[in-house]
N, C-alpha and C positions, 0 to 999 in steps of 0.2 A: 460081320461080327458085331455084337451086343457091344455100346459103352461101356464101360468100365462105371462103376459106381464113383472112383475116388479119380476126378482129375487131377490135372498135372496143371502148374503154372509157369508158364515159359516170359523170361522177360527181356525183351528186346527183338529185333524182327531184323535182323541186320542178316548177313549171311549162316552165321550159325544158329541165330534163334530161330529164324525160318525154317531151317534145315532139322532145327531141332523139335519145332513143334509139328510138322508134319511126319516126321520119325514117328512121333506119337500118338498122332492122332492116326496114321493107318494101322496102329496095333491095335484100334478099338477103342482108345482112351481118350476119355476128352481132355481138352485142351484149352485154358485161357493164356491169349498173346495180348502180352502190353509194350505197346510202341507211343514211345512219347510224341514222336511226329507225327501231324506237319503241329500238333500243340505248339510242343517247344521242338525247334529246332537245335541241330548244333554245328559249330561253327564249319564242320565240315560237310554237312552234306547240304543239299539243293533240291531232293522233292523229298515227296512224302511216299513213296514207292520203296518195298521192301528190298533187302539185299542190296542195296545203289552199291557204286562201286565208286569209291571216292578220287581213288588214286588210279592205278595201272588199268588197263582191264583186260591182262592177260593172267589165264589160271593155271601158267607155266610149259613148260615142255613135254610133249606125247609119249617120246620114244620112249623102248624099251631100254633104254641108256638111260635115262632121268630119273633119279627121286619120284617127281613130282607125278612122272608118268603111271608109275605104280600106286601111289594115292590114288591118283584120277582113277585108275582103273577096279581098284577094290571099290570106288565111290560107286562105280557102273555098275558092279556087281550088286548091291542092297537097293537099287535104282533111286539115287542120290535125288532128290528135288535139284540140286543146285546143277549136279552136272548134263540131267536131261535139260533145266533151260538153258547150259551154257552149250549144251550139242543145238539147240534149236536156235540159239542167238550165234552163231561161230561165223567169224570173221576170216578172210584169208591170213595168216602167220606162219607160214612155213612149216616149222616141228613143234609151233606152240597155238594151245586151244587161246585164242585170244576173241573177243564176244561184243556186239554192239549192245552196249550198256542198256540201253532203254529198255528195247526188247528185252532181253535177259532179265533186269529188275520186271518189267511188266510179267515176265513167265512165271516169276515165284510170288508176286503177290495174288496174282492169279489162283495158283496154287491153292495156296495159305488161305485163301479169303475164299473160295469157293468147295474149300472141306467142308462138309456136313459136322464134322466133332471140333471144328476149330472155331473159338469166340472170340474177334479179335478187338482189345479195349485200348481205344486213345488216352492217354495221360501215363501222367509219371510219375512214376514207382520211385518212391521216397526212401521205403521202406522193404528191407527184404520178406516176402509173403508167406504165410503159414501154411504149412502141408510141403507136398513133391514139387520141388522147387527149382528150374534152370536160368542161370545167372547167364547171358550173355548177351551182355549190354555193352562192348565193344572199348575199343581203346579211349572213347570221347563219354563215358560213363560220369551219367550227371554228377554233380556235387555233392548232393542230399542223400543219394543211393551209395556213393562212394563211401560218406561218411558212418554210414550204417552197416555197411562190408565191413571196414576198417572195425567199427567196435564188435565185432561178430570175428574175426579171423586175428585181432590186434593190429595195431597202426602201423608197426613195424613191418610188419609182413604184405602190404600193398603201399605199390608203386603207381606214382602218377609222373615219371620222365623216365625215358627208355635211352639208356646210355650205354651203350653194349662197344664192346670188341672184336674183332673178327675169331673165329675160331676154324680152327682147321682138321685136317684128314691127318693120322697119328703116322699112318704110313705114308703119308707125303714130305714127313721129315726126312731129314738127311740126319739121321743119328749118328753117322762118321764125322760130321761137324757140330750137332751139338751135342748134349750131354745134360743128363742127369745129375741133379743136386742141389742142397737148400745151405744157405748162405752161415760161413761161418759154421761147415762139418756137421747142419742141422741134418734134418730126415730130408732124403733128397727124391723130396716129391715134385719139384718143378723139374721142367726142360729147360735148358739154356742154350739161347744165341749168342757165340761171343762175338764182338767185334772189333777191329782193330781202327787204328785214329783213321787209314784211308775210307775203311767202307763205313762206318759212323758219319765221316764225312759228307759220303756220296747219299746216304739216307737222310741225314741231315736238309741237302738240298733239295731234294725230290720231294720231302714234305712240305718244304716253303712254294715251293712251284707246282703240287700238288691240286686240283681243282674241290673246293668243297660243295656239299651238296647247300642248295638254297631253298629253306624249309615253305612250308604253305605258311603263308599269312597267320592260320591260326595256331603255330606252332612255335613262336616266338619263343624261340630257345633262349634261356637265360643260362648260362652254363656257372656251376660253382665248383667250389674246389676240389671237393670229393670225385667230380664226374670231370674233368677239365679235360677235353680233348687231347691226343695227342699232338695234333697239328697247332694247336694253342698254345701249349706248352712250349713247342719245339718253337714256334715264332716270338716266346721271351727270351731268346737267348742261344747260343750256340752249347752251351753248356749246362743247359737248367733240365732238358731231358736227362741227360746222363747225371744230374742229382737227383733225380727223381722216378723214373717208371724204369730205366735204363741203368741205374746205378750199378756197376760191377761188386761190389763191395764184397769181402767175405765169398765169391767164388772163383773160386782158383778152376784156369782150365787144365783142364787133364793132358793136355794136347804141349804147355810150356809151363805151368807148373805156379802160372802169375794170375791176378787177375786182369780180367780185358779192358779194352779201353772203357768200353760201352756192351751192354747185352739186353737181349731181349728175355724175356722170361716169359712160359707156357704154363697155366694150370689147367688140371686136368677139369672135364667138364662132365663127363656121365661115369657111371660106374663099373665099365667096362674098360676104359682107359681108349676109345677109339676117336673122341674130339679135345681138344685141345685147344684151350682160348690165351690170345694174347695180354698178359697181365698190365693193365694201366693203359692200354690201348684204344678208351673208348673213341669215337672218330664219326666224323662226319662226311668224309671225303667221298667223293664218288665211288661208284664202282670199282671203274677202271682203275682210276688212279691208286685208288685202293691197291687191287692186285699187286700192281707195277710197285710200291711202296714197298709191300709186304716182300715181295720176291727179291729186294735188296738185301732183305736181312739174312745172314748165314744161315745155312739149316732149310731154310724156306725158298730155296730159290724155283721148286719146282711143289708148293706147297700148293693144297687144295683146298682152298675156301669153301668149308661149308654153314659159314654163314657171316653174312658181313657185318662192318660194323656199323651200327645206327645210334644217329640222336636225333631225338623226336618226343613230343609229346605221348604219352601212353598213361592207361591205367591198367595194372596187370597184379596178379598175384603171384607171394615170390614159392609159386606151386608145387615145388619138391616140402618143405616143411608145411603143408595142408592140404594138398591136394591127392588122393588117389589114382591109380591107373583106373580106374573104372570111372575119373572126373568127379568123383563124390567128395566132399570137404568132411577130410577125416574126425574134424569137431562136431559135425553137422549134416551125419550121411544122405537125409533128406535133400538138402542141399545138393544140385551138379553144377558144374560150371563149365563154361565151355565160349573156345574162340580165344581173343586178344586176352582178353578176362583169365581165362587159364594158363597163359601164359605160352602163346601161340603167335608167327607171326606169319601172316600171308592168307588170302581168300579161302585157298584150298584147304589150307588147314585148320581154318576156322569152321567152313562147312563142315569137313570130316569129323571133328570132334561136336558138330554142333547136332549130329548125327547119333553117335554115339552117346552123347548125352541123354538125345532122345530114346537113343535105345533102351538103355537103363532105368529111367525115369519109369519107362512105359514098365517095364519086369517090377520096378519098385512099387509101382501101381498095384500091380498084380499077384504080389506077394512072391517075389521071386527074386534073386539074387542075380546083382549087376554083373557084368562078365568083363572081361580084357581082351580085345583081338588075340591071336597067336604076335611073339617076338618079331617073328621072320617077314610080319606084314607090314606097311611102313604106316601103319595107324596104329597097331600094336607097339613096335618101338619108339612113333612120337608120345604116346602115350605114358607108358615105361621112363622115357626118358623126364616126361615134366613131373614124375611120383619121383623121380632116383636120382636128380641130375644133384650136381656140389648147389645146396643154399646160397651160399657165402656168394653173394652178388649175382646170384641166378638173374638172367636174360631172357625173354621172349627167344622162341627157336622155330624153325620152319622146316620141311621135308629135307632130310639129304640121308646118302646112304650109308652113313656112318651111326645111324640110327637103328641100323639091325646087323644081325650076326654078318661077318664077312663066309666069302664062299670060298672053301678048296676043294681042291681034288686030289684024293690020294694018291702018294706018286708025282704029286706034282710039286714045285718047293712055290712057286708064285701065280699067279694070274693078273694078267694084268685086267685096268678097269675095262676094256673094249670085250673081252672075254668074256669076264666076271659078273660085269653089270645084269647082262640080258639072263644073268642063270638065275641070279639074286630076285630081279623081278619074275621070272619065272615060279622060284619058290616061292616067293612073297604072297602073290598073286593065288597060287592055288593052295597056298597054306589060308590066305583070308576067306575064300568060297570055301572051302572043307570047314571052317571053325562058323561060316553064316550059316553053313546047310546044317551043319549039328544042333546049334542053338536055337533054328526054328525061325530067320529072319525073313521067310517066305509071309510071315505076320505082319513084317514093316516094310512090305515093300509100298512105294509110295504111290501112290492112284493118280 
């Protein structure tokens, strides 16, 4: 296929800018990529090789059980740059695609640098660039580019420290133990954990004996009041959480008529009512401990994380008030963004939308209207969910399947997840190929 006349300018070369400019450039469109390394480095990465992978270098779990597995698999179907090198770098991992780093970053600069419509330019983008434009410059987004987002989108609306909460599965609550309601006979839009002085107690101790996570060097968490851990808090005192994120005050449980000793409180998180984040809860704890913590609290004892809580450095956009499902900045349709940037967190998900940016970019090229996967796909529902999820302290969010329609069957009153899962990815899966075959994505498949 013929170049396109009006190229596209892609900026950053990390997992989703690569993913996003060969998106584009096998629709025919050319393509300039600006990668500030090895120029300028940043504190976290080590070469000068596209896609590195900083932290983990697993791109999650396979099965037909997983979230992540279902990404992976819609990625396979548009033939992903990122997931063909991570099939050609795959490391032994049991049920997870996990990749010997070098080779895999060697696979996509390979890629990227040996496209005939890709130009790729060293130096840093100060400035965000005029024409069809893809932002994704990754959580470590320089200063000067930062500063130029911020007057382009408002200061307010981009983050540079990721201070999140855990948020969980709606149906993994025990709603026989908590309850519905807003403090003081308000609109009872929270969920409530109550707790009594023993099990306030026993949480109490589990977070002081808790393990926290120990950030990289270049992430030198400064924690302030607004974002103050829970674990931080709970370690000024026996009593300063329950003045504070845990406060009972003004809710009476339904259960004795009083209020609790101590509670936990849940705001909802998308607009379907099916994730659920722990209010005041931001944390650093590990994983595990994490769980073990959360499953203390009434309500939660058999809750499902699906997504944990993190502090860390980040630069992100708070992507429900700017951002589109189609990744376009609704001030600046020109404009797509995509990866950490839009407000995504994990490898996989950064490709996928780094993809999808591309995609769009390339249609915006072409005079053509940007698209939205189907709901039922889990690139369509992360999508969905960073245009629709609550503002009010939006978080960076990663694959899980609370992200698309849940599945019944008529006749039946439940399914459980060992059932339900493999139907979800089922639908998901052949609802993404039927909406790639329609739209003509046999143009972007990547060479």
């Amino acid at each position: 296929m013929a170049a396109s006349e009006r190229a596209v300018t892609v900026v950053g070369a990390g997992l989703a800018g690569s993913e996003a400019a060969l998106s584009v450039a096998s629709a025919g469109v050319r393509v300039r990529l600006y990668e500030m390394r090895p120029l300028k480095m940043t504190p976290a990465h080590r070469s000068d090789k596209f896609a590195e992978l900083v932290c983990s270098n697993s791109l999650g779990g396979e099965a037909d059980t997983n979230a992540k597995g279902l990404l992976q698999a819609e990625m396979r179907s548009v033939q992903s740059a990122v997931m063909r090198a991570a099939d050609a770098a795959r490391l032994p991992a049991g049920g997870a695609l996990a990749v010997e780093r070098e080779v895999f970053s060697e696979a996509v600069t390979k890629a990227v640098r040996e496209h005939p419509l890709i130009e790729v330019v060293s130096g840093e983008v100060t400035e965000v660039p005029s024409g069809i434009v893809v932002l994704a410059t990754g959580p470590l987004t320089s200063d000067a580019l930062a500063s130029d987002v911020a007057k382009l989108t408002g200061e307010e609306h981009l983050s540079f420290y990721d201070a999140a909460a855990p948020v969980v599965a709606f149906d993994s609550i025990d709603m026989t133990v908590a309850f519905k309601a807003g403090r003081y006979d308000q609109s009872a839009d929270y969920i409530n954990c109550p707790m009594d002085k023993e099990q306030y107690t026993r949480f109490h101790e589990a977070i002081g004996e808790a393990r926290v996570h120990t950030g990289h060097d270049w992430e030198k968490l400064e924690f302030f009041e607004g974002c103050m851990p829970i674990e931080e808090i709970a370690r000024r005192g026996f009593d300063t959480p329950r003045f504070g994120p845990m406060s009972p005050k003004g809710l009476d449980d339904p259960r004795t008529g009083r209020w609790p000793y101590a509670v936990v409180q849940l705001r909802q998180e998308d607009k379907e009512g099916r994730m659920w984040s722990l209010v005041g809860f931001q944390t650093g704890l590990k994983w595990g401990d994490q769980k073990a913590v959360v499953s203390l609290i009434p309500g939660l004892e058999n809750a499902e994380i699906v997504r944990y809580g993190v502090m860390h450095r980040n630069t992100y956009l708070n992507a429900p008030k700017l951002i589109e499902s189609t990744l376009q900045l609704r001030a600046a349709p020109r404009i797509l963004v995509a990866g950490v940037l839009a407000g995504t967190e994990g490898y996989l998900e950064s490709a996928a939308t780094g993809w999808l940016a591309g995609f769009n970019a390339a249609r915006l090229a072409r005079g053509q209207e940007p698209l939205t996967p189907p709901a039922e796909s889990m690139l369509g529902g992360l999508v969905r969910y960073l245009a629709s999820a609550n503002p009010k302290n939006f978080q960076p969010m990663n694959t899980n399947w609370a992200l698309v329609p849940d599945f019944t069957v008529e006749g039946r009153k439940k399914l459980g997840k060992r059932e339900k899962r493999p139907l979800m990815y089922a639908r998901g899966l052949q609802a993404f190929e039927g909406w790639a075959r329609s739209v003509g994505t046999s143009d972007l498949v990547t060479s």
